[in-house]
N, C-alpha and C positions, 0 to 999 in steps of 0.2 A: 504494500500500500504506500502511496506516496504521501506525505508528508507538507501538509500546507502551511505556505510559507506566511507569517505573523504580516500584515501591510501595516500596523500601528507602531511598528520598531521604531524608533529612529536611531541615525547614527552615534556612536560617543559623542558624548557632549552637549549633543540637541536634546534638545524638550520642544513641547507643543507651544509654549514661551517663545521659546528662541526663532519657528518656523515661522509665527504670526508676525515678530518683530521684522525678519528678511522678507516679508510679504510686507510689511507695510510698508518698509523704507522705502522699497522697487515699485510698490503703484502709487507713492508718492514723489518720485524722483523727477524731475522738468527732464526736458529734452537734453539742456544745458549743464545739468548737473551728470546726465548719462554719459554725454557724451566727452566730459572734463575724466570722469571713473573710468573712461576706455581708455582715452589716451594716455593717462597715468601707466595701466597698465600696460601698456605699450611698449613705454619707457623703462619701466625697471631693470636696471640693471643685472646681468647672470641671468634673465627669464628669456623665454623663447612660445611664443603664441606660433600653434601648428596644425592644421586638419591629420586624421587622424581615421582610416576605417572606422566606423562602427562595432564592427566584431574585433577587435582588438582592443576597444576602449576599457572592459576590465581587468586584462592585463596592463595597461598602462600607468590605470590608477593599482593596481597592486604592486608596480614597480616605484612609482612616486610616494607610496606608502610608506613602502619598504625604505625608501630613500629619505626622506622625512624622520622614520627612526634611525637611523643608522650619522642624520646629520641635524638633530635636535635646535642647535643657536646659529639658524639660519638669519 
């Protein structure tokens, strides 16, 4: 028998709090303030913005996980 997966999890860290508060912030954000948060991240230095398969996206994030523990005071 398979095993149904819980949809009410949220990840470490989150609560139902935390999900309301990134939902607010994002349909209250102007055009201007969206588009000042993209090109911020643009800019950051060591990052790199990339398309990406779909079918590889959970390996990706298990690699940047993995890489996040392994390199903590980023």
């Amino acid at each position: 028998m398979m095993k149904k997966k819980n949809l009410n999890q949220f990840p470490p860290g989150w609560d139902e709090d935390r999900v309301h508060d990134v939902l607010d912030y994002y349909e209250h954000q102007s055009d201007e303030e969206a588009a000042a948060e993209h090109e911020a991240a643009l800019a950051r230095p060591g990052e790199t913005l990339m398309t990406v398969p779909t079918d590889i996206v959970p390996a990706v994030r298990e690699l940047i996980a993995r890489y996040e523990e392994e390199h903590p005071a980023r």
